[in-house]
PDB file of N, CA, C and O in Angstrom, chain B, residues numbered from 101:
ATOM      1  N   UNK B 101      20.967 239.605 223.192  1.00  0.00           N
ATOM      2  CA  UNK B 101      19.828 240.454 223.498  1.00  0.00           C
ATOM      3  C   UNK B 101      20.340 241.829 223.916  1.00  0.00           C
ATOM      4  O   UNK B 101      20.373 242.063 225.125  1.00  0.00           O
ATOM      5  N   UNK B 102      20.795 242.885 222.947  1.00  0.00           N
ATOM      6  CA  UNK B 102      21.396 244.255 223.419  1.00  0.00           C
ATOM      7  C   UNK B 102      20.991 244.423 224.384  1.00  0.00           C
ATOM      8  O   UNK B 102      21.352 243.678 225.294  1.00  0.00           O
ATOM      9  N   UNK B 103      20.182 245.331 224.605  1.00  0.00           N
ATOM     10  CA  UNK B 103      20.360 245.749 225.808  1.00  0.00           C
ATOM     11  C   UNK B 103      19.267 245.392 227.120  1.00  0.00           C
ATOM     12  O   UNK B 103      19.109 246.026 228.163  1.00  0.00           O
ATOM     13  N   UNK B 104      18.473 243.928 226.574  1.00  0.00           N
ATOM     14  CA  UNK B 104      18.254 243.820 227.469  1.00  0.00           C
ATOM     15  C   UNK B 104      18.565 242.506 228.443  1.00  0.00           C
ATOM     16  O   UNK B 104      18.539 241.599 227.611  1.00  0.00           O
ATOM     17  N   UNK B 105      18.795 241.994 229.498  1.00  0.00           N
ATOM     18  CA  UNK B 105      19.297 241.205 230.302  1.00  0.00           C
ATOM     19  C   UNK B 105      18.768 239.808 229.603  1.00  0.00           C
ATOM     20  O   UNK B 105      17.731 239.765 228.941  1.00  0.00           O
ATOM     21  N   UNK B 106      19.565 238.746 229.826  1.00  0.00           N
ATOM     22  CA  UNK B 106      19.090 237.621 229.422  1.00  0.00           C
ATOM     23  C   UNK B 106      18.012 237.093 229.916  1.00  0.00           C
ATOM     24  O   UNK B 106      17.298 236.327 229.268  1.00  0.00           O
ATOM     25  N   UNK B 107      17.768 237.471 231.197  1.00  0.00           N
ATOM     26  CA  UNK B 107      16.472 236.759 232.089  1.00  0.00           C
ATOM     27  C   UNK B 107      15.056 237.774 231.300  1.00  0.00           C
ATOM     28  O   UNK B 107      13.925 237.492 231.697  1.00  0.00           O
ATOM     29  N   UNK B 108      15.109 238.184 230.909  1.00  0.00           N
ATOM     30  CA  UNK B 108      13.920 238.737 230.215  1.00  0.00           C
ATOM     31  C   UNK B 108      13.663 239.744 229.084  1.00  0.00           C
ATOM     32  O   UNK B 108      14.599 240.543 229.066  1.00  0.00           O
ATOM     33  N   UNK B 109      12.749 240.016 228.128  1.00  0.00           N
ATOM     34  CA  UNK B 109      12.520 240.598 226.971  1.00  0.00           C
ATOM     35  C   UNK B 109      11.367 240.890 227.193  1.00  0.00           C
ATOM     36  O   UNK B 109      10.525 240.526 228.014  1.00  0.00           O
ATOM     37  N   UNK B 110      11.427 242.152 225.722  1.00  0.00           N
ATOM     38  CA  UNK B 110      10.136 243.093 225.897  1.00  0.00           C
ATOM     39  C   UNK B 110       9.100 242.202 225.037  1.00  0.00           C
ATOM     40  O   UNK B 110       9.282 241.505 224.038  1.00  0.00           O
ATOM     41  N   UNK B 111       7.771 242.528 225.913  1.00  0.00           N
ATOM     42  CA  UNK B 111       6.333 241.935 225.316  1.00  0.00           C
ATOM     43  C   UNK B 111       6.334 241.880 223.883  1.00  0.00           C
ATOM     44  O   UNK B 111       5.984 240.844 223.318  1.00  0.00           O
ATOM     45  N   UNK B 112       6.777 243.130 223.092  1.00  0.00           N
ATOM     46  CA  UNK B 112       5.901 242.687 221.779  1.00  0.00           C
ATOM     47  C   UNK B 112       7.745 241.839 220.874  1.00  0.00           C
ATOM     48  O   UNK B 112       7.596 241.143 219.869  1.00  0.00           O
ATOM     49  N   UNK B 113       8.733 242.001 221.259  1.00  0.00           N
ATOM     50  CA  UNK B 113       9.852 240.918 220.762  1.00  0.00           C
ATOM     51  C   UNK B 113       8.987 239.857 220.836  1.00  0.00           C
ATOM     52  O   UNK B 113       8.424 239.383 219.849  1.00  0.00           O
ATOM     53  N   UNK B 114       8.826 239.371 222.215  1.00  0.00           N
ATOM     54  CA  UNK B 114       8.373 238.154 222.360  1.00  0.00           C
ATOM     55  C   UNK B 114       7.845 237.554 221.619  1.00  0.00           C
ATOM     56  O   UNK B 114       8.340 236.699 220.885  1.00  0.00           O
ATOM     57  N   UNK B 115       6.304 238.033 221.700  1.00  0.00           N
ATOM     58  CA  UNK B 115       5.161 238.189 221.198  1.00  0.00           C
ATOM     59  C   UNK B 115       5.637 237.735 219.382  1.00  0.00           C
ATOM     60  O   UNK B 115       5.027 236.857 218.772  1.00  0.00           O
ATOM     61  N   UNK B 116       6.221 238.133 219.075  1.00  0.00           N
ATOM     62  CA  UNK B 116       7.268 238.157 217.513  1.00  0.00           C
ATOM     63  C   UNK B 116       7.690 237.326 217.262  1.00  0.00           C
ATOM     64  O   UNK B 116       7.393 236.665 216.267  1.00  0.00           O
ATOM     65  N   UNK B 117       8.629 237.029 218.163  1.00  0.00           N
ATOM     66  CA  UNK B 117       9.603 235.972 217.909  1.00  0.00           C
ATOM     67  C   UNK B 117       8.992 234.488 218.151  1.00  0.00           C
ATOM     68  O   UNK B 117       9.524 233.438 217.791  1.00  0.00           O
ATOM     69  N   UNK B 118       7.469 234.663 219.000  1.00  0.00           N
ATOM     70  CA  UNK B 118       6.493 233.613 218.843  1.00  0.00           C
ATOM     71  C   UNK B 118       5.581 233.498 217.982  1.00  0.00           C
ATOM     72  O   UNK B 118       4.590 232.768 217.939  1.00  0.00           O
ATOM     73  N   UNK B 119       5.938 234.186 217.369  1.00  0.00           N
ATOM     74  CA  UNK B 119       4.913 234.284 215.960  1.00  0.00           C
ATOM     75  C   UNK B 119       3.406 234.522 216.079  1.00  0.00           C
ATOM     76  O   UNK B 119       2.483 234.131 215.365  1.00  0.00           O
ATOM     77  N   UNK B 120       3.418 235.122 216.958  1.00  0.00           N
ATOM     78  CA  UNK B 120       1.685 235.491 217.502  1.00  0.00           C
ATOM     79  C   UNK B 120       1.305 236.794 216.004  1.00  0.00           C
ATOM     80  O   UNK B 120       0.157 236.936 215.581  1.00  0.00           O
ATOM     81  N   UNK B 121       2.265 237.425 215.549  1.00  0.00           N
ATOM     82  CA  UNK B 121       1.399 237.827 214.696  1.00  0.00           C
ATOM     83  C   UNK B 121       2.917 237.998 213.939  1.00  0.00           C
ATOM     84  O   UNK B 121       4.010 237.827 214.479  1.00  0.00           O
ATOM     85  N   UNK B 122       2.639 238.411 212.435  1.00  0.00           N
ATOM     86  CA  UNK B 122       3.553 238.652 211.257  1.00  0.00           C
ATOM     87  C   UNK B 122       4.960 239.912 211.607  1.00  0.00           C
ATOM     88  O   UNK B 122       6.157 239.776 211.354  1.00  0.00           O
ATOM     89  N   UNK B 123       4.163 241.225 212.333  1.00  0.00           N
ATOM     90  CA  UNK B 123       5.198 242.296 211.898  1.00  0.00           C
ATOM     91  C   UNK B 123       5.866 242.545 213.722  1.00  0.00           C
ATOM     92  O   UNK B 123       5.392 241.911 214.665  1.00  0.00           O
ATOM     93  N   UNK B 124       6.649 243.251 213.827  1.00  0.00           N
ATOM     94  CA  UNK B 124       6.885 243.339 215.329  1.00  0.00           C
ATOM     95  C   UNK B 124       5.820 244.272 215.696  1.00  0.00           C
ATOM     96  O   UNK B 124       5.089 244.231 216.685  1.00  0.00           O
ATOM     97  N   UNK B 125       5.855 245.212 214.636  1.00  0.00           N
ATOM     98  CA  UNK B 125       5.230 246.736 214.832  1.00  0.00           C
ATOM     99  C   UNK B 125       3.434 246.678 215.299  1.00  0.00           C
ATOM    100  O   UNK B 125       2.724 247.561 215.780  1.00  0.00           O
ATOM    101  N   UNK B 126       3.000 244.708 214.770  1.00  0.00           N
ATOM    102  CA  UNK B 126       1.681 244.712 215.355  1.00  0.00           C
ATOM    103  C   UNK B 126       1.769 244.050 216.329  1.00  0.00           C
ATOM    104  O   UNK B 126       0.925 244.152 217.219  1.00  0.00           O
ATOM    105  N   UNK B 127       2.661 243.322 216.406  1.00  0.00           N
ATOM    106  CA  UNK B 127       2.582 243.606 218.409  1.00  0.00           C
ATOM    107  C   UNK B 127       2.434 244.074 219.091  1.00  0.00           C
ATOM    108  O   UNK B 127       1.654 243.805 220.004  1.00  0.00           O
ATOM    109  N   UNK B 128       3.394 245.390 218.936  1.00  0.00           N
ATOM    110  CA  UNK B 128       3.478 246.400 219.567  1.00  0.00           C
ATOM    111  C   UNK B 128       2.002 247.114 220.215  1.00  0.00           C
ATOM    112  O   UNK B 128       1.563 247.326 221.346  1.00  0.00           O
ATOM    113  N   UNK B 129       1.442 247.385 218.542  1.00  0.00           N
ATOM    114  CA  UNK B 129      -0.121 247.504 218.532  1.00  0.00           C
ATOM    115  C   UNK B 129      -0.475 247.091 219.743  1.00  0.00           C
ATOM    116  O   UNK B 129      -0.660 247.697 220.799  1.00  0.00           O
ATOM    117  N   UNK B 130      -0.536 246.099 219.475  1.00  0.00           N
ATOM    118  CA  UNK B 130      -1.603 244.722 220.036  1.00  0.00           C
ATOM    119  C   UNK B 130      -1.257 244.828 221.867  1.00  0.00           C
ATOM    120  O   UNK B 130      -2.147 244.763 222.715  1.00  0.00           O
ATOM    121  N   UNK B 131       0.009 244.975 222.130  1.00  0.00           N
ATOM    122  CA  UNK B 131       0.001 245.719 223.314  1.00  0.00           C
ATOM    123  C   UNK B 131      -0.433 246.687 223.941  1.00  0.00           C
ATOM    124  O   UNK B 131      -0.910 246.768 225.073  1.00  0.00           O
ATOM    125  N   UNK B 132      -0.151 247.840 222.729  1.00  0.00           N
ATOM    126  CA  UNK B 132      -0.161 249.006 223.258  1.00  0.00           C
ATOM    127  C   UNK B 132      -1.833 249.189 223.259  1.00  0.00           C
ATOM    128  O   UNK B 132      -2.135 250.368 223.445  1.00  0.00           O
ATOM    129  N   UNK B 133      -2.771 248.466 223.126  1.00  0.00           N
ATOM    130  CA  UNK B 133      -4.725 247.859 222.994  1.00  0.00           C
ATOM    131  C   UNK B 133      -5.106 247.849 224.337  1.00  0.00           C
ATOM    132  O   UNK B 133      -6.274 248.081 224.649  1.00  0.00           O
ATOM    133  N   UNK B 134      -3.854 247.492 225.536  1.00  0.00           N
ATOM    134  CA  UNK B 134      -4.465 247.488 226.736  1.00  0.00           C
ATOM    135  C   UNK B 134      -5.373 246.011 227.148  1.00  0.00           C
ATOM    136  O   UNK B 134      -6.159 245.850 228.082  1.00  0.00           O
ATOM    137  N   UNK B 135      -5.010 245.188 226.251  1.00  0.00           N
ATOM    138  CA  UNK B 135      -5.887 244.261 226.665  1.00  0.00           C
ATOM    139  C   UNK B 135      -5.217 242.715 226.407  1.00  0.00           C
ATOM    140  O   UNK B 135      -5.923 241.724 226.221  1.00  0.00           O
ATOM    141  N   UNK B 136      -4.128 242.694 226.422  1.00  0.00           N
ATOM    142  CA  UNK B 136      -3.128 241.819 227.327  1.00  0.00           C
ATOM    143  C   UNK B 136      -2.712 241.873 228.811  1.00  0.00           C
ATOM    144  O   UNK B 136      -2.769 242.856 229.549  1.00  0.00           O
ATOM    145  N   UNK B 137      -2.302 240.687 229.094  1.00  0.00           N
ATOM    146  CA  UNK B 137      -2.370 240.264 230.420  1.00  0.00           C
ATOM    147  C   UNK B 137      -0.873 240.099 230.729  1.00  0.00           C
ATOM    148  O   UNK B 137      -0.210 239.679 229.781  1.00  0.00           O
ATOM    149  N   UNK B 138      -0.134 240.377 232.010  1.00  0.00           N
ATOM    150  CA  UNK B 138       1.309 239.508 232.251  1.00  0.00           C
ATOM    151  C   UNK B 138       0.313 239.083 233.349  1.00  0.00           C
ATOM    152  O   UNK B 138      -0.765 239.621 233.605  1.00  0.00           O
ATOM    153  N   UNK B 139       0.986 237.811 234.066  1.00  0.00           N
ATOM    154  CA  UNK B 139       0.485 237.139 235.302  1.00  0.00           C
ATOM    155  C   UNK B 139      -0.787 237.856 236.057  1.00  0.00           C
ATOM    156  O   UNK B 139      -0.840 238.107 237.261  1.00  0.00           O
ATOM    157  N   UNK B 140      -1.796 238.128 235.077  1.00  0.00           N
ATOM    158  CA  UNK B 140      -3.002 238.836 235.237  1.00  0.00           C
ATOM    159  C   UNK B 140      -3.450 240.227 235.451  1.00  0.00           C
ATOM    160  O   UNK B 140      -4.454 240.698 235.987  1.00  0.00           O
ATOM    161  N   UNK B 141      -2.220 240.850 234.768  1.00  0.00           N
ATOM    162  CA  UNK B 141      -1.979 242.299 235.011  1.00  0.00           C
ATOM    163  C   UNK B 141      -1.965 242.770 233.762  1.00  0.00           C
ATOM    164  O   UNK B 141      -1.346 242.126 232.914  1.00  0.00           O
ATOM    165  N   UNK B 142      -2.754 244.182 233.341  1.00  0.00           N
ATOM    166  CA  UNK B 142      -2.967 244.375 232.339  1.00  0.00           C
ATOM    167  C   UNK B 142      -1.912 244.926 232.287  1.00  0.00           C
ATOM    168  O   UNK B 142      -1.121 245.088 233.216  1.00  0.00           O
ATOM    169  N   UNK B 143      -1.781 245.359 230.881  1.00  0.00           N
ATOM    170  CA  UNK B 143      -0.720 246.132 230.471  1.00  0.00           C
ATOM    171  C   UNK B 143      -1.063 246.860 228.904  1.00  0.00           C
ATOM    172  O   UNK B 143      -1.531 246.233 227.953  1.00  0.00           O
ATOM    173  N   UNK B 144      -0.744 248.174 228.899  1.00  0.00           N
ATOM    174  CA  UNK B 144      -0.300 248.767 227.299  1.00  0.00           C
ATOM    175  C   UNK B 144       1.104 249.014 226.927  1.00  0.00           C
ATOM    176  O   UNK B 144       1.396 249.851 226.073  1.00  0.00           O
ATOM    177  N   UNK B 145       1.949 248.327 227.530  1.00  0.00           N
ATOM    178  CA  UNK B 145       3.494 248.854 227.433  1.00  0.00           C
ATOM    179  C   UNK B 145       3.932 247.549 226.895  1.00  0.00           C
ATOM    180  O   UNK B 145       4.021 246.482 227.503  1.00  0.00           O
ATOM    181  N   UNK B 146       4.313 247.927 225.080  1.00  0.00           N
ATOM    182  CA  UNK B 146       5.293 247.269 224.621  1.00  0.00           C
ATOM    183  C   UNK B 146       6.550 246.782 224.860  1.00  0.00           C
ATOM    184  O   UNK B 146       7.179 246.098 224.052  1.00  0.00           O
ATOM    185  N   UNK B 147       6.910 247.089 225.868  1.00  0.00           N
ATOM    186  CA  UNK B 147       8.986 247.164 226.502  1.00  0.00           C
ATOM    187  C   UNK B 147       7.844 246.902 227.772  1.00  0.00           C
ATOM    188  O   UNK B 147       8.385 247.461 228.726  1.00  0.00           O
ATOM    189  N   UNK B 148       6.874 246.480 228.134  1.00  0.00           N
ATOM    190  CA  UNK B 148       6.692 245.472 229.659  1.00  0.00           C
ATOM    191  C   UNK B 148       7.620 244.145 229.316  1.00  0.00           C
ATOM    192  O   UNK B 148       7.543 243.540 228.246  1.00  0.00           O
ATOM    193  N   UNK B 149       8.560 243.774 230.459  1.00  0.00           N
ATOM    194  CA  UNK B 149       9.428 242.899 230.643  1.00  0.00           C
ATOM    195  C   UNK B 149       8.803 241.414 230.530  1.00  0.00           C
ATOM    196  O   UNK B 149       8.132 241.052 231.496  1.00  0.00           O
ATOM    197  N   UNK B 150       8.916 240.756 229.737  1.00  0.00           N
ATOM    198  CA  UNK B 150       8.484 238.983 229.997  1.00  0.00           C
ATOM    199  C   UNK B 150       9.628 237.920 230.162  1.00  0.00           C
ATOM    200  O   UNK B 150      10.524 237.640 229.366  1.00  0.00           O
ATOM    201  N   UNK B 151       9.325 237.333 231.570  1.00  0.00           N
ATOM    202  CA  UNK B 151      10.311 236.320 231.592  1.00  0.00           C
ATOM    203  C   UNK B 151       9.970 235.015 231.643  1.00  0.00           C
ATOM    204  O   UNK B 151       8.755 234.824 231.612  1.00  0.00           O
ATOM    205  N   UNK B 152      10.670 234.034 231.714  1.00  0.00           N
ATOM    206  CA  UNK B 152      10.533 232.757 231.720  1.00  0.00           C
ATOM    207  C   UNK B 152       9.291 232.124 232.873  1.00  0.00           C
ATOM    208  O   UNK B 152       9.661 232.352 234.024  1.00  0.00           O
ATOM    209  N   UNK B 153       8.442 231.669 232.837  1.00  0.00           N
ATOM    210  CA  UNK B 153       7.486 231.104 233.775  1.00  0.00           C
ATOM    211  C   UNK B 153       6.165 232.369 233.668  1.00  0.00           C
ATOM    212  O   UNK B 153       4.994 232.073 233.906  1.00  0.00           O
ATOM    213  N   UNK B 154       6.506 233.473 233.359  1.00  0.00           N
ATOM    214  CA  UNK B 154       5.280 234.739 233.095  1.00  0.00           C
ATOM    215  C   UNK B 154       4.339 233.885 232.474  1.00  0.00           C
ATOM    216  O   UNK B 154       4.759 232.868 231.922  1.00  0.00           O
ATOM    217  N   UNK B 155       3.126 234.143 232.479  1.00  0.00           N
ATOM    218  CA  UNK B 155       1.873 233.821 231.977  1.00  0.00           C
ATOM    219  C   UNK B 155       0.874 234.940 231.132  1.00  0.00           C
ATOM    220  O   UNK B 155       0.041 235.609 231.742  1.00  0.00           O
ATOM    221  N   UNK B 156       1.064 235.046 229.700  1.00  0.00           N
ATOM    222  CA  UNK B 156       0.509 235.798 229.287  1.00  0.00           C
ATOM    223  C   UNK B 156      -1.120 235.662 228.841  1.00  0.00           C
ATOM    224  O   UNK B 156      -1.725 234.591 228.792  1.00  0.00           O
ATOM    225  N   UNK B 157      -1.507 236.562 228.628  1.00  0.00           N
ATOM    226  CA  UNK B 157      -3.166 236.066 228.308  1.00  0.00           C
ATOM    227  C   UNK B 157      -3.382 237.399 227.088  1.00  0.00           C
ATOM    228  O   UNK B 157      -3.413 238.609 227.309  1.00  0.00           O
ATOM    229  N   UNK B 158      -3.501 236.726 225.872  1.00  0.00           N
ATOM    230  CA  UNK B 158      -3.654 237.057 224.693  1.00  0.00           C
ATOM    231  C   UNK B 158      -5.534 237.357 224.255  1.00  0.00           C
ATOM    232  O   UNK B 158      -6.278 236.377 224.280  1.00  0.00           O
ATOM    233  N   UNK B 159      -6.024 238.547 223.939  1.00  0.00           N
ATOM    234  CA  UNK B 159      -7.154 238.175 222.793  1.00  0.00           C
ATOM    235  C   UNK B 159      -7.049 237.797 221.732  1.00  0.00           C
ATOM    236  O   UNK B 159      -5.958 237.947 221.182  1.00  0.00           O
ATOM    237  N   UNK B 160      -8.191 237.125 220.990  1.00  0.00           N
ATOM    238  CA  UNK B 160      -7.925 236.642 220.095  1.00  0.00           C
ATOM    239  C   UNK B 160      -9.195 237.451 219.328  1.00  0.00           C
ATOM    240  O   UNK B 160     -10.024 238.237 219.785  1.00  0.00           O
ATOM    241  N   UNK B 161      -8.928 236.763 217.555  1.00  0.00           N
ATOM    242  CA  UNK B 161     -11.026 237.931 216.836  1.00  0.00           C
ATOM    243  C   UNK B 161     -11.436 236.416 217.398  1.00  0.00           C
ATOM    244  O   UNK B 161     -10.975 235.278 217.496  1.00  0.00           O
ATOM    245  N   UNK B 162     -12.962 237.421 217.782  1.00  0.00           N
ATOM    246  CA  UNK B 162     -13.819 236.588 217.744  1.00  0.00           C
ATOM    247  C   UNK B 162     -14.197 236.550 219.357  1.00  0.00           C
ATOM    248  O   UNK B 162     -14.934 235.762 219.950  1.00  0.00           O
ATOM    249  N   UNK B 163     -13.564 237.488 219.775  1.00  0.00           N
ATOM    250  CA  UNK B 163     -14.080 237.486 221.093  1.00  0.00           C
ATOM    251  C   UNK B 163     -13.258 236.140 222.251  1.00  0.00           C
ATOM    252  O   UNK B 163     -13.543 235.981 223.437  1.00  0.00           O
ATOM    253  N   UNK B 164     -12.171 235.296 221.408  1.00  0.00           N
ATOM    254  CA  UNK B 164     -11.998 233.922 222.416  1.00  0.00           C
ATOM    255  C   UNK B 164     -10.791 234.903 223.051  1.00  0.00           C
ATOM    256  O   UNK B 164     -10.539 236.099 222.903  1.00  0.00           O
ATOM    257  N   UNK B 165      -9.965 233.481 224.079  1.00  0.00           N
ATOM    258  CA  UNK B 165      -8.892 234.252 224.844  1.00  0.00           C
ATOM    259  C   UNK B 165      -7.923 232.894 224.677  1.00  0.00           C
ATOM    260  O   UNK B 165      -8.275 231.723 224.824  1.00  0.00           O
ATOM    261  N   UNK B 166      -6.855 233.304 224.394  1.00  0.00           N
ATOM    262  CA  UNK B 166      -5.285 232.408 224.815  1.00  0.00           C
ATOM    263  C   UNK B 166      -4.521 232.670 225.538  1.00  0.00           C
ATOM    264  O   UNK B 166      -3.866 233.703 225.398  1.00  0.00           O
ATOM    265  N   UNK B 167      -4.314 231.754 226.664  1.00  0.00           N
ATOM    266  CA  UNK B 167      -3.451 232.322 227.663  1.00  0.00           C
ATOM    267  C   UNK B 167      -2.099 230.763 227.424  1.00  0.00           C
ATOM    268  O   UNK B 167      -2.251 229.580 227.122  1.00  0.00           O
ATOM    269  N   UNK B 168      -0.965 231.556 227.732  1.00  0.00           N
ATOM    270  CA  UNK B 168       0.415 231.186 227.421  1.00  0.00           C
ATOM    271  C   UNK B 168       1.609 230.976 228.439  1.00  0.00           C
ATOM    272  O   UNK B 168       1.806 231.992 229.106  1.00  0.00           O
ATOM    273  N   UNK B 169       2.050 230.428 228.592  1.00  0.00           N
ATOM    274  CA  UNK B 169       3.255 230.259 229.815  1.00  0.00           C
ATOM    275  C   UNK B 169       4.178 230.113 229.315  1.00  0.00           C
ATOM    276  O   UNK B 169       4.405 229.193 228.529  1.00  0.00           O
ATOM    277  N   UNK B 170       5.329 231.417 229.805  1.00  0.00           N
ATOM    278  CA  UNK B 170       6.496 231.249 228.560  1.00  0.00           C
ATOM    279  C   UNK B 170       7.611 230.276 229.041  1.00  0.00           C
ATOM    280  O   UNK B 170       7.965 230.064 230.201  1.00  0.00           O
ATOM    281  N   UNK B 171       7.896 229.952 228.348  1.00  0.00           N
ATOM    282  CA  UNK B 171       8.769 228.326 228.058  1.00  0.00           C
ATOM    283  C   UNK B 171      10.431 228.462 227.767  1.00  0.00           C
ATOM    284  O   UNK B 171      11.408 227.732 227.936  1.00  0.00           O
ATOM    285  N   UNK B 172      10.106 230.271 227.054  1.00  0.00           N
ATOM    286  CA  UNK B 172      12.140 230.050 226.688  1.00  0.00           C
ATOM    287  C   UNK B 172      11.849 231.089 226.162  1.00  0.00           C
ATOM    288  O   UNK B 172      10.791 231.407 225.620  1.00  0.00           O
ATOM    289  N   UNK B 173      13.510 232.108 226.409  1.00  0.00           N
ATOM    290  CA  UNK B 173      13.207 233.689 225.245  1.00  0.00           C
ATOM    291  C   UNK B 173      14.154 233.359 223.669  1.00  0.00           C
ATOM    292  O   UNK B 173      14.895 232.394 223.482  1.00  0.00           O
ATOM    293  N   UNK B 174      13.935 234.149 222.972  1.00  0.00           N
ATOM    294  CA  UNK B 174      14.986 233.503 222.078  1.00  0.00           C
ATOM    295  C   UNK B 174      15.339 235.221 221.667  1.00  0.00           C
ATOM    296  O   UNK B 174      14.761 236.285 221.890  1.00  0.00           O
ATOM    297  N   UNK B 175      16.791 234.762 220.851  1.00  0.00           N
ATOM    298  CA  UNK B 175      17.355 235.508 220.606  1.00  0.00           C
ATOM    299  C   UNK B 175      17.162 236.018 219.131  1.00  0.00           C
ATOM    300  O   UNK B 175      17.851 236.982 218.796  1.00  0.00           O
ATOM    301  N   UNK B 176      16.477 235.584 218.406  1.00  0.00           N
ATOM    302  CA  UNK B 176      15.964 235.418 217.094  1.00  0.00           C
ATOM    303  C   UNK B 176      14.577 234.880 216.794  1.00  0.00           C
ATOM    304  O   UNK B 176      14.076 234.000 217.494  1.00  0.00           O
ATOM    305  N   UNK B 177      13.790 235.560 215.461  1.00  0.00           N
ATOM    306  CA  UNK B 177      12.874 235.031 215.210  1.00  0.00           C
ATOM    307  C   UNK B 177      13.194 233.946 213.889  1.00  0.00           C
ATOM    308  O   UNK B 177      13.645 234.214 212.775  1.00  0.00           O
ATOM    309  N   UNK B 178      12.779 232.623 214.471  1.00  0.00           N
ATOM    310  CA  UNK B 178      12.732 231.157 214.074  1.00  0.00           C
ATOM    311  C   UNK B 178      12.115 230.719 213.255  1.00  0.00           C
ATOM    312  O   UNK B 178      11.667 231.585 212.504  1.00  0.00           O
ATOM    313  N   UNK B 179      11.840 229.689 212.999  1.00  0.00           N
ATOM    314  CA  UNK B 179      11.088 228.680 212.097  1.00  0.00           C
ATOM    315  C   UNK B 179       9.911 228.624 212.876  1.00  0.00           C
ATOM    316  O   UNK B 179      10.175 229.091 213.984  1.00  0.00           O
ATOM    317  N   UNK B 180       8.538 228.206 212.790  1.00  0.00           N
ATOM    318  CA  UNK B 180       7.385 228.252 213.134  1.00  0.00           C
ATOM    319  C   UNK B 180       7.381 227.049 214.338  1.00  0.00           C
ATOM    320  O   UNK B 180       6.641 227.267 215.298  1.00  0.00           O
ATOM    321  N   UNK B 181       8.148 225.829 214.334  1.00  0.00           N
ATOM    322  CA  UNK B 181       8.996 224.595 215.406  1.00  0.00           C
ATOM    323  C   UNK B 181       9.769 225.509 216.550  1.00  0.00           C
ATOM    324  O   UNK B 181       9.687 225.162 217.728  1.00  0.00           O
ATOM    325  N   UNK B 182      10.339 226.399 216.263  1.00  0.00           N
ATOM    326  CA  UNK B 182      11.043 227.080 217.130  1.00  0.00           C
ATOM    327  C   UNK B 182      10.428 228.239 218.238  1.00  0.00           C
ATOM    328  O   UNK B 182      10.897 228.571 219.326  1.00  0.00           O
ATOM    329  N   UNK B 183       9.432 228.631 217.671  1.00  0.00           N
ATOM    330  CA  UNK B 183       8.467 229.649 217.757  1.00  0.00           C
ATOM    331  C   UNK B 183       7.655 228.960 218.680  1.00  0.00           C
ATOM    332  O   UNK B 183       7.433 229.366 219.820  1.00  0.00           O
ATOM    333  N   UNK B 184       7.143 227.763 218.122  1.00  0.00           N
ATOM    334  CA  UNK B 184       6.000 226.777 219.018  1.00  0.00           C
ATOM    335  C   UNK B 184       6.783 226.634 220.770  1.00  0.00           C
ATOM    336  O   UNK B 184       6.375 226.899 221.900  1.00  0.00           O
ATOM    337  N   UNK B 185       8.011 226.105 220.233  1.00  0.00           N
ATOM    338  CA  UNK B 185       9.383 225.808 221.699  1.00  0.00           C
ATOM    339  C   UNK B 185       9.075 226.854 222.871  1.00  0.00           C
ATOM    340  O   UNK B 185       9.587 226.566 223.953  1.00  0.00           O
ATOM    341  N   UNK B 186       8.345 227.978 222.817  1.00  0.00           N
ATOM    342  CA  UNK B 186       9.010 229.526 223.163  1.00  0.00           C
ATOM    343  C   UNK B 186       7.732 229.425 224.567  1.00  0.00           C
ATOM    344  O   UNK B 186       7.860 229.882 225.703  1.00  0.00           O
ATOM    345  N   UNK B 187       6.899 228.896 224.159  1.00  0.00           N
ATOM    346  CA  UNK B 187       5.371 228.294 224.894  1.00  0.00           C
ATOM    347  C   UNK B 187       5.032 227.399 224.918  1.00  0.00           C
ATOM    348  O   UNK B 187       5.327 226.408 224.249  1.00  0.00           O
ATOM    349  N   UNK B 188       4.004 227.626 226.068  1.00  0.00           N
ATOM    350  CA  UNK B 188       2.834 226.156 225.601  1.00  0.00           C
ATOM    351  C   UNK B 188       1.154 227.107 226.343  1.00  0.00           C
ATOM    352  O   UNK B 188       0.801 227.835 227.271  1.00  0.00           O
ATOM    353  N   UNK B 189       0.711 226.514 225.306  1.00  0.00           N
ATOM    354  CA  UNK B 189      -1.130 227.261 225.927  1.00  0.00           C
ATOM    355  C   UNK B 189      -1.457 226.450 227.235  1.00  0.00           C
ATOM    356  O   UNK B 189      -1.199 225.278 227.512  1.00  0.00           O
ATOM    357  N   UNK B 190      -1.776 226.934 227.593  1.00  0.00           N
ATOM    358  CA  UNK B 190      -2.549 226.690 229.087  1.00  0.00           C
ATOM    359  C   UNK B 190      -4.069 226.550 228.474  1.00  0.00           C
ATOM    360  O   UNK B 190      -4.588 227.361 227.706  1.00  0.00           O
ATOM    361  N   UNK B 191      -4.795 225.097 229.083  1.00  0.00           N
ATOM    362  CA  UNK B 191      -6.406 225.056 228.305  1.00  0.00           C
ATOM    363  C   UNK B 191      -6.993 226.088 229.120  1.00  0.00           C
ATOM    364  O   UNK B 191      -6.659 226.827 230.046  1.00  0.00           O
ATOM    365  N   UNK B 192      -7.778 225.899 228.565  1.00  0.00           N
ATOM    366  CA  UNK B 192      -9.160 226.882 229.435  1.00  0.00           C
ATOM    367  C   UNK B 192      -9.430 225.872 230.560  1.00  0.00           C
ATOM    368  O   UNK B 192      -9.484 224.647 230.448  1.00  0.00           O
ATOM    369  N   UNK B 193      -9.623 226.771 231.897  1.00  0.00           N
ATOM    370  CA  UNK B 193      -9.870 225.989 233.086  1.00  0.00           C
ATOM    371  C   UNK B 193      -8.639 225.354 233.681  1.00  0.00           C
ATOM    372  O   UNK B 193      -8.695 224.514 234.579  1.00  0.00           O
ATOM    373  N   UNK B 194      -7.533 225.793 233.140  1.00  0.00           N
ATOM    374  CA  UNK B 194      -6.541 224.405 233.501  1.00  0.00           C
ATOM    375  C   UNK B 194      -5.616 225.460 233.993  1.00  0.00           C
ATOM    376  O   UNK B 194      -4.525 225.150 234.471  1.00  0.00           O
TER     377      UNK B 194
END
């Protein structure tokens, strides 16, 4: 992870390397929207730090919401098994 520390990576890598969407560059987007969450804190900053146990909270279309608890960073983007590894959703209410 050049240059950044092993204990954590930037939102839209992440975000990538979990396969939340196809390109890095719409992550980035999708950050920089203002309407993601770290541990209930908004954020528009693509290079906001995510580490292990952070809790992200994703929009989704359609108006729903996914919220995420990160599970592991990786150093590469994976196979769609590997990608799944990286999280786990938190239900609604839970």
């Amino acid at each position: 992870m050049s240059d950044e520390d092993r204990s954590w990576q930037r939102l839209d890598k992440f975000l990538w390397h979990a396969r939340v969407m196809r390109q890095r560059s719409d992550c980035a987007r999708l950050a920089e929207g203002g309407l993601l969450r770290i541990n209930r804190q908004a954020t528009d900053k693509p290079h906001a730090k995510v580490r292990v146990g952070d809790v992200i909270t994703l929009p989704l279309p359609g108006g729903d919401v996914r919220v995420i608890e990160v599970l592991a960073l990786a150093e590469r983007r994976g196979p769609a098994t590997a990608a799944q590894a990286l999280y786990r959703v938190i239900p609604e209410g839970g």
